[in-house]
mmCIF file of the N, C-alpha and C atoms, coordinates in Angstrom:
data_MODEL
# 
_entry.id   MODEL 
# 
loop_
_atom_site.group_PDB 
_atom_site.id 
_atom_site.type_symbol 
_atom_site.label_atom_id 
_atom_site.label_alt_id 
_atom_site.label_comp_id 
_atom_site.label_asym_id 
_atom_site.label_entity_id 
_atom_site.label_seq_id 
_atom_site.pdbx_PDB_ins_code 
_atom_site.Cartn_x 
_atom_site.Cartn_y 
_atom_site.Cartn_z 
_atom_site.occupancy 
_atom_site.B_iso_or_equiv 
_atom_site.pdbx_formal_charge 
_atom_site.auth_seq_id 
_atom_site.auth_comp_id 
_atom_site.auth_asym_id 
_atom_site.auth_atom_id 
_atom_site.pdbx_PDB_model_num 
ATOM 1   N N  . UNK A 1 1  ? 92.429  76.437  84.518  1.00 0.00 ? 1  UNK A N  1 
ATOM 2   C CA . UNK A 1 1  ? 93.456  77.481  84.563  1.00 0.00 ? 1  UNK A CA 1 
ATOM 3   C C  . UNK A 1 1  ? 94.265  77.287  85.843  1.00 0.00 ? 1  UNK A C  1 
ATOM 4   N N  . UNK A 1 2  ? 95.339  77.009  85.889  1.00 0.00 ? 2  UNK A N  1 
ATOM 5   C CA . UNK A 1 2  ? 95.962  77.223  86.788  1.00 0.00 ? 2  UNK A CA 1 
ATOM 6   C C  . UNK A 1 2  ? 96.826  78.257  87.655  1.00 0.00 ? 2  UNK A C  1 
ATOM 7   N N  . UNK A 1 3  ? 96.981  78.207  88.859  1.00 0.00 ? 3  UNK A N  1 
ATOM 8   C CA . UNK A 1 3  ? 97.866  79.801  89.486  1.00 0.00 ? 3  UNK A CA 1 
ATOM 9   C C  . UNK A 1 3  ? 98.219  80.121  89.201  1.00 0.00 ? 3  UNK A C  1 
ATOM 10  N N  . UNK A 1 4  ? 99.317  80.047  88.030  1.00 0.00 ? 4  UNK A N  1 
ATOM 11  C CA . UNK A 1 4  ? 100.332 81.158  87.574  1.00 0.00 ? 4  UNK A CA 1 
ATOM 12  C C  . UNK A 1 4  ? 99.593  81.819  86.342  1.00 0.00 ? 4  UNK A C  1 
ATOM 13  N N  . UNK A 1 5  ? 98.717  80.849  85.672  1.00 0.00 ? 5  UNK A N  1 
ATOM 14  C CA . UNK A 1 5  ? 97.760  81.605  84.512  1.00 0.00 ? 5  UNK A CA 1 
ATOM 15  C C  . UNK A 1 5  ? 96.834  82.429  84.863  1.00 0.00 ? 5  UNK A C  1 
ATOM 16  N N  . UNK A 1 6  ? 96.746  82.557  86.054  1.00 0.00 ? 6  UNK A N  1 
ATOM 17  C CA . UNK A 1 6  ? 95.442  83.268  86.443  1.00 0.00 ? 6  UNK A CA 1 
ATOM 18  C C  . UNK A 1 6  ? 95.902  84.620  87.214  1.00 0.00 ? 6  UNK A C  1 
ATOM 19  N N  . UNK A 1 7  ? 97.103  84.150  87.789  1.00 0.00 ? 7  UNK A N  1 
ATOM 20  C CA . UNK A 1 7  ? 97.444  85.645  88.630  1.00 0.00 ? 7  UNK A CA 1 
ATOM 21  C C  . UNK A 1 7  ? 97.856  86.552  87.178  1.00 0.00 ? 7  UNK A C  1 
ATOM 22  N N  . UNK A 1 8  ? 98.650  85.468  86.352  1.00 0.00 ? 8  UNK A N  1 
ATOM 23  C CA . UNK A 1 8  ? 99.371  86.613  85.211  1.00 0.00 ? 8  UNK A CA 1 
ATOM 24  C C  . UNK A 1 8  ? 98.270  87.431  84.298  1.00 0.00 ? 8  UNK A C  1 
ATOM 25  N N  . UNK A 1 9  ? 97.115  86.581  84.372  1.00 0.00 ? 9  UNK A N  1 
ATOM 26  C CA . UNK A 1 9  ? 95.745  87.518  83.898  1.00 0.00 ? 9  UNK A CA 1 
ATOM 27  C C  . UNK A 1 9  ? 95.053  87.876  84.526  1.00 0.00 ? 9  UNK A C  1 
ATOM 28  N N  . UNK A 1 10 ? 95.279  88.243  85.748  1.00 0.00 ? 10 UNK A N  1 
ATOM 29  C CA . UNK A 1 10 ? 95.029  89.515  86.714  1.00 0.00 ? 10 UNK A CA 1 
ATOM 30  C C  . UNK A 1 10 ? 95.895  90.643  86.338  1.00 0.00 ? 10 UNK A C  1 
ATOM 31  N N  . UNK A 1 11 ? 97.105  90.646  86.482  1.00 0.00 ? 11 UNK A N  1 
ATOM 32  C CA . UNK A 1 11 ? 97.932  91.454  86.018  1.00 0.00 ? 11 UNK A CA 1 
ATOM 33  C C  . UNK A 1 11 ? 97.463  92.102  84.832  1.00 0.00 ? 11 UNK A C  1 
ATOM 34  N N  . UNK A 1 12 ? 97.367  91.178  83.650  1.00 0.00 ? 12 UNK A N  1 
ATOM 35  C CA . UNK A 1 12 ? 97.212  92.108  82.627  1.00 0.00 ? 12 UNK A CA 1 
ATOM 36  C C  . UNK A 1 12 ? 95.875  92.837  82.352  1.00 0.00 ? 12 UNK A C  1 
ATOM 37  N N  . UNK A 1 13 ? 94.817  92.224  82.771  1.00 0.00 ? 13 UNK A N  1 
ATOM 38  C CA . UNK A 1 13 ? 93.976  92.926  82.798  1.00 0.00 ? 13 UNK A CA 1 
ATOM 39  C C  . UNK A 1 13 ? 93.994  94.504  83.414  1.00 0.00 ? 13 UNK A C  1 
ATOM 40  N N  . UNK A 1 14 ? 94.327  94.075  84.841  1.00 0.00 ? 14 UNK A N  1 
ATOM 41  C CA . UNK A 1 14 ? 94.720  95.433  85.318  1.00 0.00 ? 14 UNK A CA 1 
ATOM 42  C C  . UNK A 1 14 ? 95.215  96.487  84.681  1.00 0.00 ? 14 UNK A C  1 
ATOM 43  N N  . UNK A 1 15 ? 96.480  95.682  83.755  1.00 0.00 ? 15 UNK A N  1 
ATOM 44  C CA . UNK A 1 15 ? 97.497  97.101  83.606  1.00 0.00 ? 15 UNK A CA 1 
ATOM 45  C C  . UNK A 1 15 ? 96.596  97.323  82.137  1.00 0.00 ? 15 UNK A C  1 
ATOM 46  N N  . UNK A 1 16 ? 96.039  96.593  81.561  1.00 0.00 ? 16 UNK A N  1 
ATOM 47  C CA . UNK A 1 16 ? 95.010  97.062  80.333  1.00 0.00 ? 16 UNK A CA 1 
ATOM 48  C C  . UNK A 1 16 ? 94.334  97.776  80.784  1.00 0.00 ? 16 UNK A C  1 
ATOM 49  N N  . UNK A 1 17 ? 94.123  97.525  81.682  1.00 0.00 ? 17 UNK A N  1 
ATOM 50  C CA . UNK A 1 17 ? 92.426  98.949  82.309  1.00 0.00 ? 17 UNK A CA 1 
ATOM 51  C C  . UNK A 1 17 ? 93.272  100.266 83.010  1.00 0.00 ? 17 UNK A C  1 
ATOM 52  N N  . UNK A 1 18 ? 94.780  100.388 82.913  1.00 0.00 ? 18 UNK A N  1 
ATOM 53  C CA . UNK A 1 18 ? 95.214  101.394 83.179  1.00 0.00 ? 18 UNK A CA 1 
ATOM 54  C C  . UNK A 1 18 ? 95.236  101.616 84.561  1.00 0.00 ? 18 UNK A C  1 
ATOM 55  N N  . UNK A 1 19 ? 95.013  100.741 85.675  1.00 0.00 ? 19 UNK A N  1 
ATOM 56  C CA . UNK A 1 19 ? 94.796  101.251 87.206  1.00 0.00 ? 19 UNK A CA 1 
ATOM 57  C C  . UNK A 1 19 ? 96.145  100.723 87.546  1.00 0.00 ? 19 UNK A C  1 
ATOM 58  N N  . UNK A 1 20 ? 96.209  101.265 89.133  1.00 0.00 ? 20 UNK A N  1 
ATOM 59  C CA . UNK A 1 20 ? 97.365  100.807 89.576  1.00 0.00 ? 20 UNK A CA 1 
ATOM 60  C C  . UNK A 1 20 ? 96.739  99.416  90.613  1.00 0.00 ? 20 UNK A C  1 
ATOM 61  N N  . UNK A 1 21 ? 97.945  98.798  91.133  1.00 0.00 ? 21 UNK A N  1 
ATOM 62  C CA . UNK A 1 21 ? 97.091  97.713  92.315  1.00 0.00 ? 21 UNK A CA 1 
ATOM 63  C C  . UNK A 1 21 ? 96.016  98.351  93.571  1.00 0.00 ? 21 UNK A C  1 
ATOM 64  N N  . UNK A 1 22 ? 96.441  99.311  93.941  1.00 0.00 ? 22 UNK A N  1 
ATOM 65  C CA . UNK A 1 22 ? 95.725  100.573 94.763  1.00 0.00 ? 22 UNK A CA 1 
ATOM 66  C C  . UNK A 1 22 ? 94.266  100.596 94.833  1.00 0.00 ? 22 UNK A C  1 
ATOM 67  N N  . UNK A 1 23 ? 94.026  100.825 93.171  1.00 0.00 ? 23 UNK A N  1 
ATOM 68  C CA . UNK A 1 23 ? 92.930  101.384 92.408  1.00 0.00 ? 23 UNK A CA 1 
ATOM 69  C C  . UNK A 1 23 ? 92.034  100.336 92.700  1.00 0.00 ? 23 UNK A C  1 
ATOM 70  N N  . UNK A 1 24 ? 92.770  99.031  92.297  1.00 0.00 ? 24 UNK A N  1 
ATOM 71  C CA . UNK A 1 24 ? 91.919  97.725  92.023  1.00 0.00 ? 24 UNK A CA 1 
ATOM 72  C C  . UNK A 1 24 ? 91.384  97.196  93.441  1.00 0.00 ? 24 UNK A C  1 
ATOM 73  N N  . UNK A 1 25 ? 92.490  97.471  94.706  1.00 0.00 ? 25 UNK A N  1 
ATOM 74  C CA . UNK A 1 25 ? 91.849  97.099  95.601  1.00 0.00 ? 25 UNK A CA 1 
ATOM 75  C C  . UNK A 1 25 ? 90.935  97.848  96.156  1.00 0.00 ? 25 UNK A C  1 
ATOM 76  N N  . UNK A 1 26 ? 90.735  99.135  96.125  1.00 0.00 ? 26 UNK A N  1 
ATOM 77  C CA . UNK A 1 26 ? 89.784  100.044 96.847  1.00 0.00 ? 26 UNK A CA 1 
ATOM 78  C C  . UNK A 1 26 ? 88.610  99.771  96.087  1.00 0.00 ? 26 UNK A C  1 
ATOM 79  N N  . UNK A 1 27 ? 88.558  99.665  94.756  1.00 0.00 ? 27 UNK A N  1 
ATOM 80  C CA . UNK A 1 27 ? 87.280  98.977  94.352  1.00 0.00 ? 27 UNK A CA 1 
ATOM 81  C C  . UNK A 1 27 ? 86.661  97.668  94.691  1.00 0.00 ? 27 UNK A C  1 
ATOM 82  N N  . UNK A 1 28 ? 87.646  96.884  94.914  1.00 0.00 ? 28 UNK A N  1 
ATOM 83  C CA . UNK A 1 28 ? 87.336  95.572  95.381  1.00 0.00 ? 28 UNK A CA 1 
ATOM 84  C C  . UNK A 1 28 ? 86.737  95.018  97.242  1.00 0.00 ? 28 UNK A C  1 
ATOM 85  N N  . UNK A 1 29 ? 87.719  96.310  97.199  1.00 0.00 ? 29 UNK A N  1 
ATOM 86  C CA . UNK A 1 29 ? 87.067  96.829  99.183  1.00 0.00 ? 29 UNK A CA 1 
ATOM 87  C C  . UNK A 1 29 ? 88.362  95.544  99.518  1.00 0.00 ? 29 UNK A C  1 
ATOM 88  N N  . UNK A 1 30 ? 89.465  95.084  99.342  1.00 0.00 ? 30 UNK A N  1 
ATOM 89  C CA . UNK A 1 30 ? 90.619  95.042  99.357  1.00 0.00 ? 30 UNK A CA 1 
ATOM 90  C C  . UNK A 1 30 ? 91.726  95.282  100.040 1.00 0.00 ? 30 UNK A C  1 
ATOM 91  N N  . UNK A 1 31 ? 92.604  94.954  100.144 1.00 0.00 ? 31 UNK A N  1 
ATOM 92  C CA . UNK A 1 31 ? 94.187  95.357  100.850 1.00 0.00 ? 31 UNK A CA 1 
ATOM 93  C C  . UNK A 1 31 ? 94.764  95.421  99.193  1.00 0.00 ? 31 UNK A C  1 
ATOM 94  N N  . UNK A 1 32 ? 95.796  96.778  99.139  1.00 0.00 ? 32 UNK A N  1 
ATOM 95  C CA . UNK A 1 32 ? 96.998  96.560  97.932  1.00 0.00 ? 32 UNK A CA 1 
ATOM 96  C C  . UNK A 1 32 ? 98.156  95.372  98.367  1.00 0.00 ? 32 UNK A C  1 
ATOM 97  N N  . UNK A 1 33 ? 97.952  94.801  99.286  1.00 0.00 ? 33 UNK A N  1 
ATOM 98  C CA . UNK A 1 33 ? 98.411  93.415  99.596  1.00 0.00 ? 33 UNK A CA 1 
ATOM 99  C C  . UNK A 1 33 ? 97.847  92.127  99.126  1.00 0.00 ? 33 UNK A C  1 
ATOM 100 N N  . UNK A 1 34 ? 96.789  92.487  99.044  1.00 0.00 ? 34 UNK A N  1 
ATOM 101 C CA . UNK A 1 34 ? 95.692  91.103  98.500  1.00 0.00 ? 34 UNK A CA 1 
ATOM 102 C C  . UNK A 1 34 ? 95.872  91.227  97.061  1.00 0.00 ? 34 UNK A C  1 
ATOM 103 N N  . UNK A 1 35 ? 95.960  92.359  96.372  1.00 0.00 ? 35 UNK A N  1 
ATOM 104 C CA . UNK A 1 35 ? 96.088  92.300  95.250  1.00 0.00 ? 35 UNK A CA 1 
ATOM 105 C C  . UNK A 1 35 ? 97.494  92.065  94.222  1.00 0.00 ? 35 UNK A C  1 
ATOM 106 N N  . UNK A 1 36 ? 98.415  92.571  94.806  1.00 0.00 ? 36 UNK A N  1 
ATOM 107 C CA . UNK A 1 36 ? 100.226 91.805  94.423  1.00 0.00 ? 36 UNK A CA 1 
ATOM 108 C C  . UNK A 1 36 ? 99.754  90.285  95.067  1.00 0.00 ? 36 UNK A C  1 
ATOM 109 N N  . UNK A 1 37 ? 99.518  89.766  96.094  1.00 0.00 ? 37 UNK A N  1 
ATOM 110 C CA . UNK A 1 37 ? 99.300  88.590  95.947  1.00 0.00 ? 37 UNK A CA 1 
ATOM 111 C C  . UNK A 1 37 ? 98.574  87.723  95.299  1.00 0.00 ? 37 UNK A C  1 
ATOM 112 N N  . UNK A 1 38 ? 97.646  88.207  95.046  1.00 0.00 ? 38 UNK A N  1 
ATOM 113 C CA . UNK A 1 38 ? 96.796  87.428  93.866  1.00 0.00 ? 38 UNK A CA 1 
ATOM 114 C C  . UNK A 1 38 ? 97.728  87.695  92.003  1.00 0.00 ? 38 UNK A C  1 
ATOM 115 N N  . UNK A 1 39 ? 98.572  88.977  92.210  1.00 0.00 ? 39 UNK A N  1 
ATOM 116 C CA . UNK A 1 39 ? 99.342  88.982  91.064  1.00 0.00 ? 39 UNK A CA 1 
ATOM 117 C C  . UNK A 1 39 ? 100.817 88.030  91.103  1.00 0.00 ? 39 UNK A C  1 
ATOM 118 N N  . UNK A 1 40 ? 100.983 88.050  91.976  1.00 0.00 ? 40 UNK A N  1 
ATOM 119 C CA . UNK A 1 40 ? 102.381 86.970  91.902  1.00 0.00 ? 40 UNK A CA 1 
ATOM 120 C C  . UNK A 1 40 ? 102.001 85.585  92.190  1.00 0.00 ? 40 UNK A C  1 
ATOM 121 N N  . UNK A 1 41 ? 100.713 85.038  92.363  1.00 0.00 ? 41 UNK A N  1 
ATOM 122 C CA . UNK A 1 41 ? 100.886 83.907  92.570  1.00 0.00 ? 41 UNK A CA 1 
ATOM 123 C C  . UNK A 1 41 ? 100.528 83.454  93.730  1.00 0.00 ? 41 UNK A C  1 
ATOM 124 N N  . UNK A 1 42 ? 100.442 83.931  95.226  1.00 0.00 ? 42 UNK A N  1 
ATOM 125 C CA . UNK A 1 42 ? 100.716 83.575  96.624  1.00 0.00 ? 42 UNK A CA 1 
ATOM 126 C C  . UNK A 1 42 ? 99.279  83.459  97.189  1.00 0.00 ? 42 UNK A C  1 
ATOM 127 N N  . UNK A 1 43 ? 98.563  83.580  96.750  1.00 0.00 ? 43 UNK A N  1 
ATOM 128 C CA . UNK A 1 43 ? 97.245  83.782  97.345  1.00 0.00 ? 43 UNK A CA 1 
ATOM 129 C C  . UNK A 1 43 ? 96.636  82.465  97.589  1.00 0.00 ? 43 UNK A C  1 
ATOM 130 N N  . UNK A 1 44 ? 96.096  81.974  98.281  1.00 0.00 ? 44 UNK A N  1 
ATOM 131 C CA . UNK A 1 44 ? 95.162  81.030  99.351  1.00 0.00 ? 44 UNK A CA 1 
ATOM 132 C C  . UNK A 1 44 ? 93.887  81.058  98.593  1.00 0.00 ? 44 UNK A C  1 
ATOM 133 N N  . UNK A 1 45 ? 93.435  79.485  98.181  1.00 0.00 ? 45 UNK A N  1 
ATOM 134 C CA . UNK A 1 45 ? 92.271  79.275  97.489  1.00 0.00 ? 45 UNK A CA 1 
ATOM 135 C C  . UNK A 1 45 ? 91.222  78.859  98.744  1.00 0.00 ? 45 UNK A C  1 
# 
């Protein structure tokens, strides 16, 4: 899978489970920065 397939199914998962990026990072123990970045693509492997 590559980056753009993987951030774009981050995304949808998310918006399937109804949360906002917010949601996902406070569960994740997270920045809502880490998480638009892992959705657009920009994130550091």
């Amino acid at each position: 899978m590559n980056e753009l397939n993987l951030a774009t199914r981050i995304r949808q998962l998310r918006k399937k489970k109804g949360i906002t990026q917010e949601t996902m990072a406070a569960a994740l123990l997270v920045s809502p920065q880490a998480v638009s970045k892992w959705e657009s693509g920009t994130f550091c492997a």
